[in-house]
C-alpha positions in Angstrom: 86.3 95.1 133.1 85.4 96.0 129.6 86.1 99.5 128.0 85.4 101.2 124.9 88.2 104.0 123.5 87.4 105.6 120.8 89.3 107.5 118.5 88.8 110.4 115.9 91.2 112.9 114.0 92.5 114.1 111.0 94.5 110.6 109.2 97.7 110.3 109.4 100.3 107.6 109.3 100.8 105.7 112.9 97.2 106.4 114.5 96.7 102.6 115.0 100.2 101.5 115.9 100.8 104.7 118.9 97.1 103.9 120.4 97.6 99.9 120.1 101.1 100.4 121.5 99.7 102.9 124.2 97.3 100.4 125.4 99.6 97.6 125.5 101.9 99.6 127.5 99.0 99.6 130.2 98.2 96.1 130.1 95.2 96.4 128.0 93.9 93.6 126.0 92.6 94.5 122.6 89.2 92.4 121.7 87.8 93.7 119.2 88.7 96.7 116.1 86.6 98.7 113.7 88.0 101.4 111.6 87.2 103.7 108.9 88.1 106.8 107.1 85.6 109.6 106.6 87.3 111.7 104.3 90.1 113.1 105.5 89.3 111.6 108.9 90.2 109.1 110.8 87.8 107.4 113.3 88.4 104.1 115.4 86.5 102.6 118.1 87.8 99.9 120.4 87.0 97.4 122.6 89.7 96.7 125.1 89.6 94.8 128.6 91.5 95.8 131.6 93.5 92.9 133.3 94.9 92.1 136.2 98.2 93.9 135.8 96.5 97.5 134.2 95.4 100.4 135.9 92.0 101.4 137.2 89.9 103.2 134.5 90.7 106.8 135.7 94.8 106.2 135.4 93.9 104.2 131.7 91.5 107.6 130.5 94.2 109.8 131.5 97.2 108.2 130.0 95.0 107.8 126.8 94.4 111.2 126.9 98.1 112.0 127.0 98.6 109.4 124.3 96.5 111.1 122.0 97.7 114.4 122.4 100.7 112.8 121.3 99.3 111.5 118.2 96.9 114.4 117.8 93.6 112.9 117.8 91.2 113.0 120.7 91.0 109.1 122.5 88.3 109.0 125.2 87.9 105.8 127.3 84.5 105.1 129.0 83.2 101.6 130.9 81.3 99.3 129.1 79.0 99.3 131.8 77.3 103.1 130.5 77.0 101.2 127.1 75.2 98.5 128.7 73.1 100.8 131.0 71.8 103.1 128.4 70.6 100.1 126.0 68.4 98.9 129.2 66.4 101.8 129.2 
């Protein structure tokens, strides 16, 4: 299963590395990376795909969460599946 994570706060150094690490830690493959700075924020969305060996998509949103209250930003992690649905509308 495909899942997007996004990520926004104020910049600071480490963002990328503690989220990255995060998902690794959970068995989450990282496919694909854009990131930008708004100012003073930061903002980064992700698309990552659950394997075999990760959790299901409620243990992955909630250690996520976790992980960004760590690195104080806000991560939310949602199926790729509401993407999809809402563009076949």
């Amino acid at each position: 299963m495909h899942i997007i994570i996004t990520v926004t706060g104020v910049d600071h150094v480490g963002i990328i590395a503690g989220v990255s690490t995060a998902l690794a830690d959970l068995g989450v493959n990282i496919v694909n990376v854009s990131q930008t700075l708004m100012g003073e924020y930061f903002t980064m969305i992700m698309e990552g795909e659950l394997t075999d060996g990760s959790p299901d998509l409620i243990d992955v949103q909630d250690s996520m969460r976790g992980a960004g209250d760590r690195l104080g930003v806000a991560v939310r992690v949602q199926s790729e599946a509401i993407f999809d649905a809402m563009h076949q509308l």
